[in-house]
N, C-alpha and C positions, 0 to 999 in steps of 0.2 A: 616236535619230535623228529620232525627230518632233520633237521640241523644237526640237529642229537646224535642221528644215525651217519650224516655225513662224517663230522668233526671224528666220532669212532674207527671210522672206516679211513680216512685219512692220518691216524695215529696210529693204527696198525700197519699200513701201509709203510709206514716213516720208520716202526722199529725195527721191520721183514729185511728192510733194508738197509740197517746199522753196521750187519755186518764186514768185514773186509774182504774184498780181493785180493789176489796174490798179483803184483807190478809185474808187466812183461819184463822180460831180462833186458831188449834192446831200450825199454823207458826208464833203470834205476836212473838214479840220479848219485852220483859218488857221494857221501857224507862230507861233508865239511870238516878239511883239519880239525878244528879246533873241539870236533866234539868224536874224533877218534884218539881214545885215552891211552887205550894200551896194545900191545902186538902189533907194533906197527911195522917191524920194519924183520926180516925174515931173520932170525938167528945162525950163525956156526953152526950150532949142534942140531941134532933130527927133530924134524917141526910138520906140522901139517897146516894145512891153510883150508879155515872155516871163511866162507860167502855166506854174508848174514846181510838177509833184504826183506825190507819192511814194506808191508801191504798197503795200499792207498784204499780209502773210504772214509769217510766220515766220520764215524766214530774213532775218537780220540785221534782227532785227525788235528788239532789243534794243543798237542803236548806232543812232548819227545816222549820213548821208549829207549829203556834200557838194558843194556846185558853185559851180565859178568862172566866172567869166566872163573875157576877153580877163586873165588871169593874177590877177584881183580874187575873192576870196574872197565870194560872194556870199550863200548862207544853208546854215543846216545843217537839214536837214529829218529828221524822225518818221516812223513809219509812217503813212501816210492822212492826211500834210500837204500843204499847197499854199502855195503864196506865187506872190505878183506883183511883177515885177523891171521896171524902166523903167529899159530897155535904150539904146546908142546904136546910131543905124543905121549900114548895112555889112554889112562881115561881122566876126564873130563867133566866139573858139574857145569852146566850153564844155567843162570837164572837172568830169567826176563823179568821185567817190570815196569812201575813208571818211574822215567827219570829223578834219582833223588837228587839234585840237582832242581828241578822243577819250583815254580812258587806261585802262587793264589791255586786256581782251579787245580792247576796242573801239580800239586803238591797232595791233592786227595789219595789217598789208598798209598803210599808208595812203601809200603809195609806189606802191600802185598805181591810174590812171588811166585811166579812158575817156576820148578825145577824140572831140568831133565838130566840124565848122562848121556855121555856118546866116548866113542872111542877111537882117538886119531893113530894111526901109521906114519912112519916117515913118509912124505912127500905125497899123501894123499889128500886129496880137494874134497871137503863136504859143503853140502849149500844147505843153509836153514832161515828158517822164514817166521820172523817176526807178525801173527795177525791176533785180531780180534773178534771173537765172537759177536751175536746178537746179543749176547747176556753184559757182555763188555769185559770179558776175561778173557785176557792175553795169554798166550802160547806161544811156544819156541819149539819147531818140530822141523824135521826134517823135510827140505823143499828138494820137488822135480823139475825141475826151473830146464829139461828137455831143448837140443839143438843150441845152447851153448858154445 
């Protein structure tokens, strides 16, 4: 029976803490070319610039996360990554997910979606933050990533 109650108490423990953290600003790690898809490079016409940084923890710390922009595939980010997307103004749907892109484990749910809106200005900077829950549903919300 104590093993019982140990093994218990140490699986609760392990889920309490599945959840993500938000990466200090000074620790993202820039994404890697090859998995920033789109908005890369700042347009002519009036654009705004979204800072989208992914949470480090464990859970799904081992697949990529992804986000689109108004239906456009825009990067697949890491844990304690960040990328800079030069957005059009408006409004905006973003959807998070897992990487469809992804294959074996990392290919599970990728049918499943967060949406949010938001709404860009010419020349205005937002920061949004890729994390995961203890339930293991991802969010895309808007980050205080503060001292900047």
């Amino acid at each position: 029976m104590h093993i019982r109650t140990l093994c218990i108490l140490t699986i609760a423990a392990l889920l309490s803490a599945c959840a993500t953290t938000p990466v200090p600003v000074g620790e993202a790690k820039p994404v890697d070319d090859t998995r920033l898809l789109a908005f890369k490079v700042a347009p002519s016409t009036p654009h705004g610039t979204m800072v989208v940084f992914r949470d480090v923890g464990f859970l799904g710390g081992g697949c990529y996360y992804a986000l689109s922009v108004n239906g456009t595939l825009a990067v697949r980010l890491g844990p304690g990554e960040v990328a800079k997307l030069y957005v059009p103004t408006g409004e905006l749907l973003l959807r998070a997910g897992r990487d469809p892109m992804g294959a074996g484990l990392c290919a599970l749910d990728q049918d499943n979606w967060t949406q949010r809106e938001t709404i860009f200005r010419p020349n205005e900077v937002k920061d949004f933050r890729l994390s995961i829950d203890s339930n293991g549903k991802l969010d895309v919300q808007r980050a205080d990533v503060g001292g900047k």
